[in-house]
C-alpha positions as CSV (number, residue, x, y, z in Angstrom):
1,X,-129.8,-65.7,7.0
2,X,-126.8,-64.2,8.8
3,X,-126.8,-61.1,10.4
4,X,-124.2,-58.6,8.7
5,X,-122.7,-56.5,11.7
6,X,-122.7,-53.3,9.6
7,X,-126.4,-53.1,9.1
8,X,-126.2,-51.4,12.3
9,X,-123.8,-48.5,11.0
10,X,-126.2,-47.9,8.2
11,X,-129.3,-46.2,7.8
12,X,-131.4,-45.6,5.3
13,X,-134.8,-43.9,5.7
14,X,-138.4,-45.3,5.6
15,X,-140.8,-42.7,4.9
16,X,-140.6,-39.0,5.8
17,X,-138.5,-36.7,8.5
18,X,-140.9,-35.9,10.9
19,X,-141.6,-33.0,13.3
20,X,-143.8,-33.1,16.2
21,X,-144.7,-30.4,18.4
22,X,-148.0,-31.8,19.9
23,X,-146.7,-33.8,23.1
24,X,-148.7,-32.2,25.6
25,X,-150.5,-35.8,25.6
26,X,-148.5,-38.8,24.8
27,X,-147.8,-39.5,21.3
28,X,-147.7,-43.4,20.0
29,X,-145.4,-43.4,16.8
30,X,-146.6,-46.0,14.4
31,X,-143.5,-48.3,13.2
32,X,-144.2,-48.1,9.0
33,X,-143.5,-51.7,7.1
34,X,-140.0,-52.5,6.5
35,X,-138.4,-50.0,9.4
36,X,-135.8,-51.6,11.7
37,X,-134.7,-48.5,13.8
38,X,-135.8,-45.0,14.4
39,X,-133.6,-41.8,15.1
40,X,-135.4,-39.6,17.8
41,X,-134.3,-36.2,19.1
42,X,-135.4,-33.8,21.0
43,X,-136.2,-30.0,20.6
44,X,-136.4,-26.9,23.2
45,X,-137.7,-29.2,25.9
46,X,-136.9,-32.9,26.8
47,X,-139.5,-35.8,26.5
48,X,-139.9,-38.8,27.6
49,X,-140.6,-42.0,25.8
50,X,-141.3,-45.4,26.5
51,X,-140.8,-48.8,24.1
52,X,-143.4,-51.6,25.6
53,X,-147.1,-49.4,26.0
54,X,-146.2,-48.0,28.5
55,X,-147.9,-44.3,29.2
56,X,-145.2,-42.1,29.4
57,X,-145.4,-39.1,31.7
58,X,-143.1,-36.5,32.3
59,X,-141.2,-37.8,35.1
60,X,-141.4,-41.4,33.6
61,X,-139.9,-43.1,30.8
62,X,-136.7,-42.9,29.0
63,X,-135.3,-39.3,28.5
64,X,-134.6,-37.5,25.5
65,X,-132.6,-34.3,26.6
66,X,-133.3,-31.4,25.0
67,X,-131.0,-30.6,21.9
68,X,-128.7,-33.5,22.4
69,X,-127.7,-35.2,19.5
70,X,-130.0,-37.9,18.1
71,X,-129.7,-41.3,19.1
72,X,-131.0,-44.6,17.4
73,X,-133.3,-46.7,18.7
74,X,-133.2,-50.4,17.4
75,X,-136.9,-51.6,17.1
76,X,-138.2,-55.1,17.5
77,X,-141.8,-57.1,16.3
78,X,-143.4,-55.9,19.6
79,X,-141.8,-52.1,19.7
80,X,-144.4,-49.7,20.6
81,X,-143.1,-46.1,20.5
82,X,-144.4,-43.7,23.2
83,X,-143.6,-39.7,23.5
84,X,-144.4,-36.8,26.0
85,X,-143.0,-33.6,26.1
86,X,-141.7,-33.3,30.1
87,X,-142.4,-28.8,29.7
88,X,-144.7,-27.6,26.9
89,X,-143.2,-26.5,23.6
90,X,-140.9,-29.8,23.3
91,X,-140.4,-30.8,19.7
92,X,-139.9,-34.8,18.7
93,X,-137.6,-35.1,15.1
94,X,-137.4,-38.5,14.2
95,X,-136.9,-40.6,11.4
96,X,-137.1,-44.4,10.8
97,X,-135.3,-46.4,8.6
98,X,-133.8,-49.8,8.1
């Protein structure tokens, strides 16, 4: 089957917009069936995330800055989402999709 090069300029949503305000620990975000990408922002505070298991921590990991606008995050077989909020009342919106 061939790839069509505009699947990456659409989105459409798997499952429900999601808020999360409980960061203090890190969060693992479980990928549902059929989801191919995930839009992540962050809230108030930044957060850190990480895509292989690693445990993120707040000086390690990829960044989300704080009210930036979302970015999309292309997810693979072996993706494994992982959130902390870097000061405490961080807030993670995110939504996956395909």
């Amino acid at each position: 089957m061939a790839l069509n090069p505009l699947d990456a300029l659409t989105f459409n949503p798997v499952g429900a917009h999601t808020a999360n305000s409980s960061l203090a620990t890190d969060v693992t975000l479980t990928v549902p069936d059929g989801a191919t990408k995930i839009i992540v922002q962050a809230l108030a505070q930044d957060i850190r995330y990480t895509l292989g298991g690693t445990t993120p921590t707040t000086t390690l990991g990829f960044q989300l800055k704080a009210d930036d606008q979302p970015i999309m995050i292309p997810l693979g077989g072996d993706t494994v989402l992982k959130f902390i909020e870097e000061t405490a009342t961080a807030t993670l919106q995110y939504q996956f999709g395909n």
